[in-house]
C-alpha positions in Angstrom: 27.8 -25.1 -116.4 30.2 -21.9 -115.9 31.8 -19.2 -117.4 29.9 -19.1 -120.8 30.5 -17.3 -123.4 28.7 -16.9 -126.4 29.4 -15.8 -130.6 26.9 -15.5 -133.1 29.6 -17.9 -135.5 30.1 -20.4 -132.2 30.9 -23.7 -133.0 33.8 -24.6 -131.6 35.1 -25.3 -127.6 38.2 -24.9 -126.8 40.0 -25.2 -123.6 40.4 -21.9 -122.2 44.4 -20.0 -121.6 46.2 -22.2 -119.1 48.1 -18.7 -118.6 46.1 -15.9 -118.7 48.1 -13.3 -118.1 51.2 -14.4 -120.0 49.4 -15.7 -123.2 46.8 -14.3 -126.0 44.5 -15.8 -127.5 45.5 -17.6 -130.8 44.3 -15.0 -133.8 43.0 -18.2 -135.7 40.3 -18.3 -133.0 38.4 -15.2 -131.6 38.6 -14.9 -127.7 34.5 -14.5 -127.9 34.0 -17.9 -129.7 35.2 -19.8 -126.8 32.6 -21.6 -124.4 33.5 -23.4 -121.6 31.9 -26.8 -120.4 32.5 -28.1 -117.1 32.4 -31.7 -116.7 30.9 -32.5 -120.0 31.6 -36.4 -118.9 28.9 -36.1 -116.2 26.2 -34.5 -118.4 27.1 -36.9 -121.8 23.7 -39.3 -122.1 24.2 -42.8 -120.1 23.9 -44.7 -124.2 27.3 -42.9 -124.8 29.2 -43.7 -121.7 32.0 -45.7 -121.9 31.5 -48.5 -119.2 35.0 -49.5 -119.2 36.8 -46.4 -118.0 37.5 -46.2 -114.2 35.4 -43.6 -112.1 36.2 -41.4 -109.8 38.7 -39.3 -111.6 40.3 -36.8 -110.1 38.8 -32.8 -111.0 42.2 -32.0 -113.0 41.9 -34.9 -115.0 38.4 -34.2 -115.8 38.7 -30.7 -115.9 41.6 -31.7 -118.9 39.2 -33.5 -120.8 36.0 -31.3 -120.7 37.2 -29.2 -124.0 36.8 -29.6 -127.3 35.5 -28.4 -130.9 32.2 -29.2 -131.9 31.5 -31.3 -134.8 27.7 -31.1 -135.4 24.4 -31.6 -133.3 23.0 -34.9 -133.6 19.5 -34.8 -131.7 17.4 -32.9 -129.5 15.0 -33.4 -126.7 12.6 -31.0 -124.4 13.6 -30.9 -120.6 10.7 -30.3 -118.4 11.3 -29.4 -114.9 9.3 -28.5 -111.8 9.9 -24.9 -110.7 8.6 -24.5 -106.7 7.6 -20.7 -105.9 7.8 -19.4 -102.5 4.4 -19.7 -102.2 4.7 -23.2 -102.6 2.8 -23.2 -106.1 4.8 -25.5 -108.9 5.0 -24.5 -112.4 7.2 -26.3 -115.1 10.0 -24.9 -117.0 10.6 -26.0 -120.5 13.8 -26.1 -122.2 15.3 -27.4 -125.5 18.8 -29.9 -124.8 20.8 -30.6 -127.7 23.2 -33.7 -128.3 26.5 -32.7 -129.2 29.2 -34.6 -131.3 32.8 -33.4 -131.0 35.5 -33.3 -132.9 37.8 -35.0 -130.5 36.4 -38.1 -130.3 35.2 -38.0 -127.0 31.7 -39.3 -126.2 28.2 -36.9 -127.3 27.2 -34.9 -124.5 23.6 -33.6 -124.3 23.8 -29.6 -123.6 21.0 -27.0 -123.2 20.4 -24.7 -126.3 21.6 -21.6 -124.4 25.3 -22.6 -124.4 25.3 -23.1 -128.0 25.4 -20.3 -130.8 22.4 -20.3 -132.8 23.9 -20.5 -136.6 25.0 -24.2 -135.2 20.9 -24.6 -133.6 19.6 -22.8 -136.7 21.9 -25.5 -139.0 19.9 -28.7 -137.2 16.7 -27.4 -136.6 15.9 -25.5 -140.1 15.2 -28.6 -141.9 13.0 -29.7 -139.7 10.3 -27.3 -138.8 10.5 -25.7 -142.7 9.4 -29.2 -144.0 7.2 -28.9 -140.9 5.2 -25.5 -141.8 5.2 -26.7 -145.5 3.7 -30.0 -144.6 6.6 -31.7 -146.9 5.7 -35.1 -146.3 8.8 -36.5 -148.3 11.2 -34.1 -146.8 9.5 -35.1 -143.2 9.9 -38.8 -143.8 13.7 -38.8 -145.0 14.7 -36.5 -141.6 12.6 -39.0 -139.6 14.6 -41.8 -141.6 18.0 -40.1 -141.3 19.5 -42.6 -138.3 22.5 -40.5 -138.1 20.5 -37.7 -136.7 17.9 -39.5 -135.0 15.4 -36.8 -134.8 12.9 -36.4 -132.4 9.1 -36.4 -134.0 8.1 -34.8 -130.3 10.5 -32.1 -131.0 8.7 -28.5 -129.9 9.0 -25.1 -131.0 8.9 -21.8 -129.0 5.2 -21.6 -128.5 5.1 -25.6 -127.6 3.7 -27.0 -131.0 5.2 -29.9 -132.6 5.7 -30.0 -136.0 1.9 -32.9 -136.1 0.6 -29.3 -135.1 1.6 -28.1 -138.4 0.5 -31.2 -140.1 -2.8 -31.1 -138.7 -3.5 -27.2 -139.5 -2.4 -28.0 -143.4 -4.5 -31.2 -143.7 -1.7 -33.7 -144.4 -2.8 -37.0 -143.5 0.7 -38.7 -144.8 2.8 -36.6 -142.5 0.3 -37.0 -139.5 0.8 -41.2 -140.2 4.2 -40.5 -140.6 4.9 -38.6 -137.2 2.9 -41.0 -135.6 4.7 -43.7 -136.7 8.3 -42.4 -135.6 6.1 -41.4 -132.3 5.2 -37.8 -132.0 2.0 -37.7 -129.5 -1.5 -37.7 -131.2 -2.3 -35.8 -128.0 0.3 -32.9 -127.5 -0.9 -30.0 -126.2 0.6 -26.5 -127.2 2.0 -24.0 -124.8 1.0 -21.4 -126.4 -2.4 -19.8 -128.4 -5.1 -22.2 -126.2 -3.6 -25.4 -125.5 -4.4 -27.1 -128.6 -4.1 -30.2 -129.6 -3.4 -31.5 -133.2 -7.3 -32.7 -133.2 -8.0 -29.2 -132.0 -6.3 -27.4 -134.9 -7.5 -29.8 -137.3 -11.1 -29.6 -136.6 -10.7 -25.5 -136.2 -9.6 -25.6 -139.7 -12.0 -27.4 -141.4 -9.6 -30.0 -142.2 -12.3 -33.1 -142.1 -9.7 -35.9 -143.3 -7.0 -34.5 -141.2 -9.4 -35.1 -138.4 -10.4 -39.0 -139.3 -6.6 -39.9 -139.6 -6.0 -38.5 -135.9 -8.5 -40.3 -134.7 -7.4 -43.7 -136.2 -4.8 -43.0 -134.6 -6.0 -43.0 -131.4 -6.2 -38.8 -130.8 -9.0 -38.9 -128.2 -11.9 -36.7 -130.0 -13.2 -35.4 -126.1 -9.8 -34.0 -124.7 -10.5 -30.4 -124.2 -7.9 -27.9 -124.8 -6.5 -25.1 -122.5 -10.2 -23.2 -122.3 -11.7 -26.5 -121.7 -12.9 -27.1 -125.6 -13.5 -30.3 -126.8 -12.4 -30.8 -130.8 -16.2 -30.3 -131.3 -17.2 -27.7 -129.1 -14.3 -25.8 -130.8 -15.5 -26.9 -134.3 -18.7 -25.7 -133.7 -17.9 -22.9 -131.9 -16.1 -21.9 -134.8 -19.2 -22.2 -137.3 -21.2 -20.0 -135.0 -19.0 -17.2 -135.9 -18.7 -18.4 -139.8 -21.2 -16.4 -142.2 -23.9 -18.4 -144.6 -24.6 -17.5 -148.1 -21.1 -15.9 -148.1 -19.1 -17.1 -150.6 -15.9 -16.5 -149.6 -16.7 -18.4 -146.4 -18.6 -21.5 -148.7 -15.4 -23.4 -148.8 -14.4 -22.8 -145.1 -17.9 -23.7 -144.2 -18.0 -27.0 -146.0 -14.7 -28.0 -144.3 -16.0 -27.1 -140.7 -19.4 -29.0 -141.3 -17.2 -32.2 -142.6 -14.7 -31.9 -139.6 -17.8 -31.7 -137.3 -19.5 -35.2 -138.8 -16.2 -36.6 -138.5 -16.4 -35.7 -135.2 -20.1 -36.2 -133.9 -19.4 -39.9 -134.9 -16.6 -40.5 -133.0 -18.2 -39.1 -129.3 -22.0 -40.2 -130.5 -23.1 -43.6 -130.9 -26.1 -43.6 -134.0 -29.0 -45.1 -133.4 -32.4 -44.8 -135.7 -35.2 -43.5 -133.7 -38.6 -45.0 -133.9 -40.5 -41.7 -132.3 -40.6 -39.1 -129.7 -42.5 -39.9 -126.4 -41.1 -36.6 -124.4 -39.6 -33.4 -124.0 -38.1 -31.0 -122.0 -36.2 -27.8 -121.6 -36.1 -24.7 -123.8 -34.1 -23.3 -126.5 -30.5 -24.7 -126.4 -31.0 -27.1 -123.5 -34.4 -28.4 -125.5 -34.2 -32.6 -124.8 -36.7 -35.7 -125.9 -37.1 -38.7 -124.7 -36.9 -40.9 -127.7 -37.6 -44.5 -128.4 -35.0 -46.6 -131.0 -36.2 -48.6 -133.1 -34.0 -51.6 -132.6 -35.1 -51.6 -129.0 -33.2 -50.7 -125.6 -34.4 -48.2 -122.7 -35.7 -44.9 -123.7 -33.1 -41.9 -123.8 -33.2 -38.2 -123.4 -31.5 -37.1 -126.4 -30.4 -33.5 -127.2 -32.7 -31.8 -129.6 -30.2 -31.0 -132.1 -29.7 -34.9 -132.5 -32.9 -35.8 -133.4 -34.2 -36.0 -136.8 -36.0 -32.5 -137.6 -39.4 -34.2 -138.6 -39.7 -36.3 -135.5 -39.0 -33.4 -133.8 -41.5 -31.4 -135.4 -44.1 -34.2 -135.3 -44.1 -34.3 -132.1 -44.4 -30.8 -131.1 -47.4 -30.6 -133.6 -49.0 -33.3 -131.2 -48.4 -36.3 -133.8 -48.7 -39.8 -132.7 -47.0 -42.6 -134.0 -48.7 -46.0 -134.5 -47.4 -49.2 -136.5 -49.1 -49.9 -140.2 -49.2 -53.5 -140.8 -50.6 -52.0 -144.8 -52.3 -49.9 -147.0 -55.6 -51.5 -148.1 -57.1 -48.9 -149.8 -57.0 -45.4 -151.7 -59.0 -42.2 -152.5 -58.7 -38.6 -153.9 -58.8 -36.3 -150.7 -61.3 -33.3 -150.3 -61.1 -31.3 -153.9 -57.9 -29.2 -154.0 -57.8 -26.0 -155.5 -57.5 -24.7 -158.9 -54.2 -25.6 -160.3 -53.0 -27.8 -157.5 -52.4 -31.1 -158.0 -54.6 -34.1 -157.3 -53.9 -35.5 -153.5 -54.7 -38.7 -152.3 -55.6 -40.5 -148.9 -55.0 -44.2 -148.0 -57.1 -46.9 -145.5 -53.9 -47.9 -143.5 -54.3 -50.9 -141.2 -52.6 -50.5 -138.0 -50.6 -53.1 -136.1 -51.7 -51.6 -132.6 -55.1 -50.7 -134.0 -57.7 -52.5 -134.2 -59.7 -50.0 -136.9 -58.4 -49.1 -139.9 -58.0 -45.1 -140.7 -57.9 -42.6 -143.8 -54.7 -41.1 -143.7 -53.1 -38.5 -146.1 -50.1 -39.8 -148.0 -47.4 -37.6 -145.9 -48.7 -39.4 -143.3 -47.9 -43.0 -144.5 -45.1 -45.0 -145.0 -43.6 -44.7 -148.9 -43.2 -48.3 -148.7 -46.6 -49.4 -148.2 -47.6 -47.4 -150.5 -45.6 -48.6 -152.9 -46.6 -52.2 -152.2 -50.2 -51.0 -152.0 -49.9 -49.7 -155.9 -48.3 -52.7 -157.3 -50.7 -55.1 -155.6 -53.4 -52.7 -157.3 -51.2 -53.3 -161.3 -51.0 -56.8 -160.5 -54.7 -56.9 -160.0 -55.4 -54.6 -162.9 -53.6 -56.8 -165.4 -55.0 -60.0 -164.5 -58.3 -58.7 -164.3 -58.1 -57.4 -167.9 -56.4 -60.9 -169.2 -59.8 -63.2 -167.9 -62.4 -60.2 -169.2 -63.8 -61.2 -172.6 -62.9 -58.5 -174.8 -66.0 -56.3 -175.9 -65.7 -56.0 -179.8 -69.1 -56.2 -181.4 -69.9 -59.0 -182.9 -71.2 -59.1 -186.3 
């Protein structure tokens, strides 16, 4: 590329005064809105060669050909190229290439976004990232459907955000499908403001269902972001700093708790436990060692992961022990005046061999339910074989 120049109105090419010095310009066309591409042939996508035209041209006869007036841009990608510093150290540059129809027939080229006046970028990519921010799945859809364009769902912004970034912040789970299906990536980090991802931004915003579509669609819920964040370390990083009881934050807080349920079961796998047999650690790095109930090796568990009771139970020194049934029942010590009655229950124990009293919070609501309605069922068959007690004259 040489010998650009540039006009906020640009959207023409033109080739440039074959005799400088003896010509001007033509008043239909300002000097400034003239850019010149050099071999445009050479840069023109490898889809829009034409195979059947000899090579090696000579540089006049390219040179000849290299000018004309733009039509419209038809596409966009992002360029990404390794950039060495003396030091050896690599970072990559980013830039934005668009594909370029012309007016004289001659094949698209792709050219980079600097050579190319922004009312003509503006023209192409306004559509796009305003049905982007607005989350306008319908205007989304028919841009992505738009063949003549063929847009790219990838496509970035300044800061590095593509417009499932957008999606994901709002909570539209149509455009996030939608973008996924044309093939934005589930998994794009931004540039800019942390190195998000749309699972990031989704989760950070409370946005609970815009969280369970990217997931179904294969977003991984443990990629960290450009801090090192996983979607819920950010999510719950986030509710840390998010007031209770205040209700301007109520809504916010609901979304974040969804977003972070959404979230917990997609890294954890549930299990129920059967009881605590161990701990260790204090405060936040508090673990047990839990049993499951549906079997398999013993686990050191987080504490925040364990059900509160068990937890408490066991640090009140409560042991656990199988009850095969209730097999009994009786008022507990005299409660005070005003409270109401409490009861105990004889609890046979499959590990046991002796039966115990136990007070109702201690046993199982089942059995005691089964205990009570063997104790109706007996009631109501004793009554019908007891003679009744009328007097008899």
């Amino acid at each position: 590329m040489e010998a650009v120049l540039r006009h906020p109105s640009l959207s023409r090419l033109k080739p440039p005064n074959p005799h400088p010095h003896s010509r001007t310009p033509s008043p239909s066309l300002p000097t400034l809105s003239l850019i010149r591409l050099r071999a445009r042939r050479l840069s023109a996508a490898a889809l829009f060669q034409d195979q059947s035209k000899p090579v090696g041209k000579g540089r006049d006869e390219e040179e000849e050909e290299a000018y004309g007036e733009v039509d419209r841009i038809v596409s966009s990608r992002t360029v990404k190229n390794p950039v060495f510093a003396e030091d050896g150290s690599a970072t990559t540059a980013v830039a934005t290439e668009y594909l370029v129809e012309w007016k004289d027939g001659h094949e698209p080229s792709w050219v980079p976004a600097e050579a190319i006046a922004a009312d003509v970028v503006a023209e192409f990519e306004t559509p796009w990232w305003t049905a982007a921010k607005k989350a306008d799945a319908e205007a989304l859809s028919a841009l992505l459907a738009d063949e003549a364009l063929r847009r790219d769902p990838a496509a970035e912004d300044a800061q590095g955000r593509t417009a499932m970034h957008f999606a994901a912040g709002l909570g539209s789970e149509e455009c996030l499908r939608a973008l996924a299906a044309a093939g934005a990536d589930v998994g794009h980090r931004e540039r800019a403001g942390g190195g998000l991802t749309p699972l990031h931004i989704a989760a950070g915003y409370g946005r609970a269902a815009a969280v369970r579509a990217l997931l179904e669609l294969g977003a991984d819920p443990e990629g960290p972001d450009g801090q090192g964040r996983t979607p819920l370390e950010l999510v719950q990083q986030v509710l840390t700093k998010t007031p209770k009881g205040n209700p301007a934050a109520f809504q916010l807080r609901q979304g974040l708790e969804a977003a972070e349920k959404e979230l917990e079961k997609a890294v954890y796998e549930w299990a129920e436990v059967e009881k605590v047999v161990d701990g260790r650690g204090e405060g936040k790095w508090r673990e047990y060692l839990v049993e499951w109930r549906d079997g398999g090796d013993r686990e050191w568990v987080k504490a925040a992961w364990v059900a509160e009771d068990l937890v408490n139970d066991f640090e009140a020194g409560l042991e656990y022990a199988v009850a095969e049934a209730v097999v009994d029942k009786r008022q507990a010590a005299a409660a005070a005046e005003g409270e109401a009655t409490k009861w105990e229950y004889l609890v046979k124990w499959v590990d046991i061999e002796e039966a115990t009293w136990e007070p109702a919070e201690n046993v199982d609501a089942e059995l005691v339910q089964e205990f009570e309605q063997r104790q109706s069922g007996s009631n109501a068959d004793s009554s019908i074989t007891q003679p009744p007690t009328e007097a008899i004259a």
